[in-house]
N, C-alpha and C positions, 0 to 999 in steps of 0.2 A: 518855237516848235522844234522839236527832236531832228529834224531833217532839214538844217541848215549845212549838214555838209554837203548837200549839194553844190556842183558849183552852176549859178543864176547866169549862164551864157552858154553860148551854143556847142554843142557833146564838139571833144573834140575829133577832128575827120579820122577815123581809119584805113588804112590800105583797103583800096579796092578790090571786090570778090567777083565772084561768077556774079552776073544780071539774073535777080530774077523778076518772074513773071507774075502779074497780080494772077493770075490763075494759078499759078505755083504756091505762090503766099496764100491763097485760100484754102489751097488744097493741105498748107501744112495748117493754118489759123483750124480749120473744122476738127482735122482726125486728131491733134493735141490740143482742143478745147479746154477740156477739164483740165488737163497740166499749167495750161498760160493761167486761167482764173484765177487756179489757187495761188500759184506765184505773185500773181498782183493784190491777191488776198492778203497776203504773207506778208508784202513789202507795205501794204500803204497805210499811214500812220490810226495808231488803236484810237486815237481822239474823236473818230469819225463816227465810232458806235459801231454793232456788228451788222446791222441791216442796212447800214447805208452804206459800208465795208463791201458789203454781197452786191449791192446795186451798182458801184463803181468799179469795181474788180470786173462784172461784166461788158459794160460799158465800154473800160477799157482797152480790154481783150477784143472787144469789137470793131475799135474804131483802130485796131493799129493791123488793118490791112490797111498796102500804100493804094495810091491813088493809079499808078503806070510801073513802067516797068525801073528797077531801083536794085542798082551795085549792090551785092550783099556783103555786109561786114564781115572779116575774116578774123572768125572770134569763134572757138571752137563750142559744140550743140553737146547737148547733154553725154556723158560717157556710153551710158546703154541707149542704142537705141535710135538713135538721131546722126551719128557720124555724117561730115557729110552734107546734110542737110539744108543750106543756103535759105531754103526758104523759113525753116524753122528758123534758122540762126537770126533772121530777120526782123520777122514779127515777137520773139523773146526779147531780142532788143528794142523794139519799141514800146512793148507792155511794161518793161522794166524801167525806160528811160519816164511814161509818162504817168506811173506807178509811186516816182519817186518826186516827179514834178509837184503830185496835188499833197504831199507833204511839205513844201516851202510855205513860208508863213505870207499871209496876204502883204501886198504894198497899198499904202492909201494913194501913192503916185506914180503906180504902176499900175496898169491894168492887167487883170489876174488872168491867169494861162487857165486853157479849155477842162484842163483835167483834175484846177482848184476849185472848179465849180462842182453842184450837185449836178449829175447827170442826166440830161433829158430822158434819154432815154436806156434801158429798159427800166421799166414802171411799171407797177401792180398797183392799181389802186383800191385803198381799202386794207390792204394786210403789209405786216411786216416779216420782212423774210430774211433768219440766220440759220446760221448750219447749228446742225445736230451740237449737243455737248458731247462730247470724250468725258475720259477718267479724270481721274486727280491728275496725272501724269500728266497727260493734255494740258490739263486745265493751268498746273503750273508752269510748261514749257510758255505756253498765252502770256501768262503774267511777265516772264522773265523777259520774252523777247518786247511785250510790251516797251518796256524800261528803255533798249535801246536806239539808236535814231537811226532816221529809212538807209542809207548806206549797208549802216550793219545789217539790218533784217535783210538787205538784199545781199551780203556778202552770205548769210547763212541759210536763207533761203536755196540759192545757185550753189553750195556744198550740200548742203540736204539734200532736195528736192530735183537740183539736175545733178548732182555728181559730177561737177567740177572739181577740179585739184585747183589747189589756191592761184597759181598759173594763172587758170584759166580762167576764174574767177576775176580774178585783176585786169584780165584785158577785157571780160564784158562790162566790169564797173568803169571801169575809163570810157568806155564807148557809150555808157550811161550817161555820161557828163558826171560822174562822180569825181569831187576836186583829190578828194585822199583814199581812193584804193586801199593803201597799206591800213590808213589806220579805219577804216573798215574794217578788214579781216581782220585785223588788233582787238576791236570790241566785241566783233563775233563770237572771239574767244572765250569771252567773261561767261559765253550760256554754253552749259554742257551739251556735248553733239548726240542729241537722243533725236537724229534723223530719222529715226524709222517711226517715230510718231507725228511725221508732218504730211503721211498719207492719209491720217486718224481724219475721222468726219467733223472732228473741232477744227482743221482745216479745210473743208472740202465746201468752196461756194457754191459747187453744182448737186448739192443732196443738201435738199432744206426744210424746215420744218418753218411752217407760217402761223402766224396768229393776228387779229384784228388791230388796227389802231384804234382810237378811243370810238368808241361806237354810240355815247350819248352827244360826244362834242360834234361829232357828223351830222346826228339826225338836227338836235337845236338848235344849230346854228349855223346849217346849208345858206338857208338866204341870206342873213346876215352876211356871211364868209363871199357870196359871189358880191355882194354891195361894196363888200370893204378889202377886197382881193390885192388890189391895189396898192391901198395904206398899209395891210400887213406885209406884202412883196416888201417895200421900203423901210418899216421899220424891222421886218427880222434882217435884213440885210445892215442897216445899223449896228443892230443888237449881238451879230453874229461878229466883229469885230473883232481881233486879238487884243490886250492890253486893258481891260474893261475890269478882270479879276469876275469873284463873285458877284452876282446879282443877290435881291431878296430873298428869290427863292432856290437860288444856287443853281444845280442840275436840273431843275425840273421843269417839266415842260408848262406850256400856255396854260393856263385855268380854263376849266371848263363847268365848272358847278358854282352859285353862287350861293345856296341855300343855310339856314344855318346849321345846321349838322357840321356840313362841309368844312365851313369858315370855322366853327368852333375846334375842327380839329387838325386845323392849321394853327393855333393861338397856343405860341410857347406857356403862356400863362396860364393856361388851364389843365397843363398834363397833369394827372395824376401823381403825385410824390407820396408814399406812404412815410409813416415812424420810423426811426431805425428800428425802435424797441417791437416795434406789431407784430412780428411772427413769435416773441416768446408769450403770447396772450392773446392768438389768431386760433382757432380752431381748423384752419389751413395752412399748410405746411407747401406752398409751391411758390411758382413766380409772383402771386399777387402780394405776397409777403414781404417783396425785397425790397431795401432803401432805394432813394436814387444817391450814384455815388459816385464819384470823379471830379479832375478837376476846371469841368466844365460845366457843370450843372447849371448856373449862371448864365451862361452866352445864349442869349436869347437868338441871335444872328442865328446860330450854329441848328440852335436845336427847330429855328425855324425851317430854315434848309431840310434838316431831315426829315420834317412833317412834310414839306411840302415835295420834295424828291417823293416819298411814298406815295402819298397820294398819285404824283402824277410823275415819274420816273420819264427823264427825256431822251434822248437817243446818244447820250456822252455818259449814261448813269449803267453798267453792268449789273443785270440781276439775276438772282440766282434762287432758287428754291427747292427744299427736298420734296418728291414725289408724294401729291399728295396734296397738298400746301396751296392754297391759293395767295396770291401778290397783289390783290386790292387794297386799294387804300382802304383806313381804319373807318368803323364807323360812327366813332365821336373819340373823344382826346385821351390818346392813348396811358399806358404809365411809362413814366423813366424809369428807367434802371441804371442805368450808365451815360455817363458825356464825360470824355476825357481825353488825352492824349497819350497814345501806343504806338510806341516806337516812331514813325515817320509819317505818322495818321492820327485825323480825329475822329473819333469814335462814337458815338452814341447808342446805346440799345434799349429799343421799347418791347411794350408790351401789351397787348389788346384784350388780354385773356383766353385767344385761342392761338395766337400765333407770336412769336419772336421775330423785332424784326433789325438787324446789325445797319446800321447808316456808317458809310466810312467814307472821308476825301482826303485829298493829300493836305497834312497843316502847311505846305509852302503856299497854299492858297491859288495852285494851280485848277483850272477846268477839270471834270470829270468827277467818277463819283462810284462806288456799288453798293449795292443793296442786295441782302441777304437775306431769306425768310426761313423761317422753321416752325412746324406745327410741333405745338407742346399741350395741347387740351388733355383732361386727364393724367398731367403731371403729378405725380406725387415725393415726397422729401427726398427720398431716395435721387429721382431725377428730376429733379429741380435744384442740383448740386452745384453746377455749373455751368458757363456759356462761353463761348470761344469768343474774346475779344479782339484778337489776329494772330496771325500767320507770314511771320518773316524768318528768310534763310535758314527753312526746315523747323525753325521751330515755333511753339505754338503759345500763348498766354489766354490765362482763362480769369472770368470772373467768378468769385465763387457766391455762394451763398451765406447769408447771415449766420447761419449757426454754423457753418464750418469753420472747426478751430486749429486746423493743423491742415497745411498739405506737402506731398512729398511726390516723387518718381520714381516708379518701379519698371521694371525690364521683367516682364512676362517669360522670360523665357531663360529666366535665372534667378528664378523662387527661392531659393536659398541666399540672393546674395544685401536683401533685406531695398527700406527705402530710402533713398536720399530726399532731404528736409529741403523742400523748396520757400520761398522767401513767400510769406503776402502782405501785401502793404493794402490796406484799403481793400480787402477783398482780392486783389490782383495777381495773381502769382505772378511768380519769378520765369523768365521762359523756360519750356522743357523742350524735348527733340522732339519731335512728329513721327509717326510711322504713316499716317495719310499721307505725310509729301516727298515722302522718298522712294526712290525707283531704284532698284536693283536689288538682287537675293537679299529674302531676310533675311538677318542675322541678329538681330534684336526687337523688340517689342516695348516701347515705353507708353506706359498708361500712366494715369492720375492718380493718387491718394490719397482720401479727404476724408479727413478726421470729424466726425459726427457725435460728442458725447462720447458713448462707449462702443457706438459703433466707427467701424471704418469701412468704406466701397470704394469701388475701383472703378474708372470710366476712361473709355477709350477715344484718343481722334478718329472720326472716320471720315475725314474729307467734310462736316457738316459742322453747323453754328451749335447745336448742343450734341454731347458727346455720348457714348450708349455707355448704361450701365451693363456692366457684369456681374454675371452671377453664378453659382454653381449646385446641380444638384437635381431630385426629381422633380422632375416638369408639376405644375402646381402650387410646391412650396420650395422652393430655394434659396438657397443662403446668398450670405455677398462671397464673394471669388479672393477676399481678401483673405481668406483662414490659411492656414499652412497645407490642410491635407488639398484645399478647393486650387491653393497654384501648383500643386504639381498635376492636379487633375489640367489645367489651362495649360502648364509649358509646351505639349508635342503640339499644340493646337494655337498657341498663339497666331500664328503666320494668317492660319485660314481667316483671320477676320479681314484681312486684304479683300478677301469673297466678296463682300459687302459695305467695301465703300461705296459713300455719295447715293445712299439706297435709301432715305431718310429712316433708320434703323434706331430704334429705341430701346432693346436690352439686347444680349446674346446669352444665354447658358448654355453652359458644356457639362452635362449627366452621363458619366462612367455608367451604361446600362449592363453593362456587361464583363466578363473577364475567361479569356479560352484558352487552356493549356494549346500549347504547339505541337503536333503530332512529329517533331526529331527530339522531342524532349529540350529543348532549349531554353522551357520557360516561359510563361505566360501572354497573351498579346491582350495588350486591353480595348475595349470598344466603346468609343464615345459619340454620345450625338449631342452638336449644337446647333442651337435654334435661335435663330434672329427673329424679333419681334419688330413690328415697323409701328411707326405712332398713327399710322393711318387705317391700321388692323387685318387689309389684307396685304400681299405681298410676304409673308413670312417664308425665309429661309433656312434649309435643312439638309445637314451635312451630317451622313456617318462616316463616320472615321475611325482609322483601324492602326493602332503602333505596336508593333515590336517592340522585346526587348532591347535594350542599347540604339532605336533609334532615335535621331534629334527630333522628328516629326513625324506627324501624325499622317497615314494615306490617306485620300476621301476615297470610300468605297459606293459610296450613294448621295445623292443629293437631290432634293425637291424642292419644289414652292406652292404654298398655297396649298400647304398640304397641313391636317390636325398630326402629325408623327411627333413625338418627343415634346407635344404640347401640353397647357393645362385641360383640354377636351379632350385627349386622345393619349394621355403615356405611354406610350406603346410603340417601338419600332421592331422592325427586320431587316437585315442588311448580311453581305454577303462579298467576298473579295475571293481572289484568285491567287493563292501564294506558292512561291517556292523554297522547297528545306534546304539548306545547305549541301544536302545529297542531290539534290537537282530535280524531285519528284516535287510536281505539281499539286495542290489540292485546293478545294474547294473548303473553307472556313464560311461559318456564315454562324449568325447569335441573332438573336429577338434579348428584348428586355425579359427580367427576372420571373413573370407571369406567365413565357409562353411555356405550352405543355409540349408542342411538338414539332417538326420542320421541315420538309418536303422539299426536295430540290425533283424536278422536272426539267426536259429540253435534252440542251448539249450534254450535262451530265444528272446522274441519277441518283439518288440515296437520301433517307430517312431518320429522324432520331426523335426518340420520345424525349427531349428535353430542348433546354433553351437555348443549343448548342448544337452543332452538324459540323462532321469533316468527315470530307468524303475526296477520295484519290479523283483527279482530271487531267484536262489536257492544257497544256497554253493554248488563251483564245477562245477556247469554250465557253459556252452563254449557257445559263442555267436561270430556270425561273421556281422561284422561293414563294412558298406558301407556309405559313404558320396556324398556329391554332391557341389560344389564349385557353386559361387553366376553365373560363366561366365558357366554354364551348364558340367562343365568338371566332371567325376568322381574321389572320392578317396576313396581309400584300405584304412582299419586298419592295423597301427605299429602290426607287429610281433612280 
């Protein structure tokens, strides 16, 4: 296990502090609840699963008030905040010392310390309970500190989270019983310091979102389970063992169905495999069409694991879903698509006919496991191009689809500067950089380029297992985003797709509805709306945006959701922004798509125009409410 730098004897003593008092310790344990939790959240190792993470991280925090009154370590308290504090300093030192304890790896001839066990208590029974998800950003920082062992996570946790200087970081690791301090904060290093995302709710054990544990396995098989309470107590503690590797069914938890459905859809043997040749003589053009391909397809072990992970995912397996998307197991034997090997992972991906679903575990044949679902019903060729087979060191590798015969990488936001030829072997591209998994100013936008016959489309990462097509043009009928005139329509706009990560999003178009001279004569500003589409039909996003000449990007001047604006039911927007000339004079700009006849601005400021176009002189900070009127008499609202 990752946190063998501990060192297995006792912290060594520190200079004695002020004495404090258990009523002091508790008075600091309650008011910094939330801070110790997450801390031991933080530190204690990801193999544990996130709800059993939440249940010991509490536990923790709870049990390290002392018993009497107890010399405080002279190891300095968070920078903001805490100075001082004796009593805090105290109980953070114990949360961290016993935080870092239930990461040592069992002894079969030693009996395991209180904080390697599951914790008695607090217990919910019936539900399992993890914190909220974060962004991509989140989500990545998760994976990365994942990788390193409890030391580091506590050397970067106590800079993060308490604003330590590495100083003072050093003396609370020692006082940890950590055996190398130094090379703690050494590892630390290896994970970029995006501290301000360790307050994110993908951190926070104390705001949690719950859902049921298995709820047929409770009802039929109460009595049984109180008969046999016992036998299984001894054999999961058995089975729960280090050294053991894979089992049959890998990550997944106990069976609880015997029926044959069930069973049939655990039997590598009976997945579904299509023709390579069936989609050139299918009358469907989507996932039921595609080979199975890799160089796993074979390993029955492997692909049984992933049958049986889905079905019953156990609390070492991470799973993930876009909104929308239910994560049941399958309801008979699903299809391959994929079994293979990517990069540091093996890989599998099925497919049930409504949903995608990614199985990955590490090939060193370590514990643990995620699973990834994506709703794709209603797929058509277009988006059924490709599927994200992973995600290492920013960048991304995809499977494509049978009739794609080329693919390449383009930068969104340099439409002139053509595509670069990516590699496929077996379907597989070459890896490309991600814009889902990077965090700081855009500066670039790399999407997909997949050669279709005589056509070509473009598909973007958005932090999800299929990636959204783009397109451009009026709502209804739109083209792919791949033509010349449709990327320089996409360059000021590329960045906003950020909007809409991890949203389970299915297309985006950007419709130029518009075009308004500038009232200093400088030149035109163009107006565009793009619209995300979600595969689950409501949830659609909409964004008008408003660029200048000469600038890199595009403003949002409105945005809604779950709104028909810019869509195939409704083409039609309003939208309105607030600008100033280079002389310093304020005005109110505001356009409707090609249809409207007229524009009304009301409120903060006033003024009219019989067309599809309004500029009217205002204030900075002025609210104006925008009423239009369409050429067939009908009314329209302004984008929110």
């Amino acid at each position: 296990m990752q946190s063998q730098d501990v060192a297995q004897r006792p912290a060594p003593s520190s200079p004695a502090g002020p004495v404090v008092d258990v009523e002091q310790a508790e008075a600091a344990l309650v008011e910094h609840y939330p801070r110790l939790v997450r801390l031991a959240y933080l530190v204690l190792p990801p193999g544990l699963g996130r709800s059993r993470r939440v249940v010991t991280a509490h536990a923790l925090t709870q049990r390290a008030l002392p018993r009497n009154r107890t010399p405080a370590p002279v190891i300095p308290a968070q920078s903001t905040g805490r100075d001082g504090d004796p009593g805090y300093a105290l109980v953070r030192l114990q949360v961290l010392r016993t935080a870092l304890e239930a990461g040592l790896p069992l002894r079969r001839k030693a009996w395991p310390k209180r904080s390697q066990l599951p914790p008695l208590l607090p217990q919910v029974w019936g539900l399992k309970l993890f914190p909220r998800s974060g962004g991509a950003d989140e989500l990545a920082l998760d994976q990365r500190l994942s990788t390193l062992s409890g030391p580091a996570r506590a050397a970067y946790a106590l800079r993060g989270l308490e604003r330590l200087a590495d100083d003072g970081a050093r003396k609370v690791l020692t006082a940890a019983g950590v055996a190398d301090p130094d090379g703690a904060l050494l590892e630390a290093d290896g994970v970029p310091a995006q501290y301000g995302l360790l307050d994110s709710p993908e951190f926070d054990p104390c705001s949690l979102q719950a859902r049921p544990t298995d709820l047929m396995r409770r009802r039929q098989h109460l009595k049984a389970a109180l008969a046999a309470g016992a036998a299984l107590l001894v054999c999961g503690a058995l089975l729960g063992l280090p050294g053991e590797g894979w089992g049959p069914d890998g990550a997944a938890a106990p069976p609880y169905a015997r029926n044959p459905a069930a069973q049939a859809a655990l039997d590598p043997a009976k997945l579904t495999r299509v023709d390579p040749a069936a989609w050139q003589s299918s009358a469907r053009t989507d996932f039921s069409v595609w080979p199975a391909r890799g160089d796993l397809t074979g390993d029955s072990a492997l692909l049984r694991r992933a049958l049986a992970v889905w079905a019953r995912p156990g609390e070492r397996v991470q799973v993930s879903a876009t909104p929308g998307t239910l994560s049941g197991g399958p309801a008979g034997p699903p299809q391959l698509l994929y079994a293979g090997t990517v990069d540091a992972a093996h890989v599998v991906i099925l497919y049930d006919g409504l949903r995608l679903a990614r199985y990955a575990e590490p090939k060193d044949g370590t514990q643990g496991a995620a699973l990834d679902f994506a709703r794709v019903d209603g797929a058509d060729r277009a988006e059924a191009g490709a599927v994200v087979l992973g995600r290492t060191d920013g960048n991304v590798r995809y499977l494509t689809a049978p009739w794609v015969s080329k693919a390449g990488e383009r930068d969104l936001l340099k439409p002139g500067s053509g595509a670069m030829d990516l590699a496929l072997t077996d379907g597989v591209t070459a890896p490309l950089a991600s814009p889902a998994l990077r965090s700081g100013p855009c500066t670039s936008w790399n999407v997909l380029q997949l050669a279709d016959g005589k056509r070509t489309r473009l598909l973007s990462d958005l932090g999800e297992l299929v990636p959204a097509r783009l397109t451009s043009g009026r709502p209804g009928s739109p083209g792919e985003a791949s033509g010349a005139a449709a990327l320089r329509t996409w360059q000021p706009y590329a960045c906003s797709l950020g909007t809409v990560r991890s949203a389970g999003m299915r297309s985006v178009n950007a419709w130029a509805f518009n075009e308004q001279p500038l009232p200093d004569a400088s030149g035109s500003a163009a107006w565009v709306c793009t619209r995300a589409e979600t595969w689950r039909g409501g949830g659609a996003r909409v964004l008008a945006q408003f660029h200048t000449p000469g600038g890199r990007y595009g403003a949002v001047a409105a945005k809604a959701e779950n709104v028909p604006a810019c869509g195939a039911r409704d083409p039609h927007v309003l939208a309105g922004v607030l600008w100033k000339s280079e002389a310093g004079i304020w005005y109110l700009l505001a356009a409707g798509s090609r249809r409207t006849a007229s524009i009304r601005a009301t409120g903060g400021i006033n003024g009219s125009a019989r067309s599809s176009l309004l500029t009217v002189p205002g204030e900075q900070g002025a609210r104006a409410e925008l009423k239009g009127t369409l050429r067939d008499g009908r009314s329209l609202g302004g984008l929110r």
